[in-house]
C-alpha positions in Angstrom: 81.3 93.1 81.5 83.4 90.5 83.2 86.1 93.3 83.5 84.7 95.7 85.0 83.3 93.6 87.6 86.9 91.6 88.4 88.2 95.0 89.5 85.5 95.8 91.2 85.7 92.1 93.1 89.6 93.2 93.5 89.2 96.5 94.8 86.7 95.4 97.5 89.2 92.7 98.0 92.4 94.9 99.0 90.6 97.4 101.5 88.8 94.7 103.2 92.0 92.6 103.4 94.1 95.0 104.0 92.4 96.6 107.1 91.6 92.9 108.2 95.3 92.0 107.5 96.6 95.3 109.6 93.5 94.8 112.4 95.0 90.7 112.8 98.7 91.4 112.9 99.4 94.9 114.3 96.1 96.1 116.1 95.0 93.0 117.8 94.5 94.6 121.0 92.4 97.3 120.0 90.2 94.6 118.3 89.9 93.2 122.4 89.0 97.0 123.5 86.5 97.7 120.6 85.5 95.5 118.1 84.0 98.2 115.9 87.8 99.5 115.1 87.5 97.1 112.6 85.4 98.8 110.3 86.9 102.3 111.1 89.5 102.6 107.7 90.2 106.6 108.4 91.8 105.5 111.4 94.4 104.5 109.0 96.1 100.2 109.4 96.2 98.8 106.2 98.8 96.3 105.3 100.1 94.7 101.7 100.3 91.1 102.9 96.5 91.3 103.9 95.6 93.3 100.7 97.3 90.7 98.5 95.1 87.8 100.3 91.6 90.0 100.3 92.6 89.8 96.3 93.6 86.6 95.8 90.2 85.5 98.0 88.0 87.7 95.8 89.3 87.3 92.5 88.8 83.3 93.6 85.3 84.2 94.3 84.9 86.3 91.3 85.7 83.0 89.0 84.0 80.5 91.1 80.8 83.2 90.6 81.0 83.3 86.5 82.4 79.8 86.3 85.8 80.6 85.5 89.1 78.6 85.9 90.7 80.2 89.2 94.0 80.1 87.4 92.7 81.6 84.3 91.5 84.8 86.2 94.9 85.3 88.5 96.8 84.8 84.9 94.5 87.6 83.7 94.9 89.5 86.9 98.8 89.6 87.2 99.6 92.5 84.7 97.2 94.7 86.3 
């Protein structure tokens, strides 16, 4: 069901973006030192503004993917 997998897109969306969102803006350095702190989310770094685009860049994906009008699935998407 196209539901089911839109949250799924959107979920995947905000940790990714959100750790790459905290990683690009806050913990730049430690990216310098050890690239690998990317992918270490207990660590904790996760920000909103990166979180809202890792959605908006999925969800985009998600209706390019089932054919889908990008505005269609963010109208859908907003309540939620």
């Amino acid at each position: 069901m196209d539901v089911d997998d839109v949250i799924f897109f959107a979920a995947i969306g905000v940790i990714a973006g959100g750790r790459l969102g905290w990683m690009l803006f806050y913990g730049f350095d430690s990216i310098r030192e050890d690239p690998l702190s990317v992918i270490r989310v207990w660590q904790g770094g996760m920000s909103f503004h990166g979180g809202l685009a890792g959605v908006m860049i999925a969800v985009a994906l998600f209706a390019r993917r089932r054919g889908r009008r990008i505005a269609d699935v963010f109208d859908f998407m907003v309540p939620l």
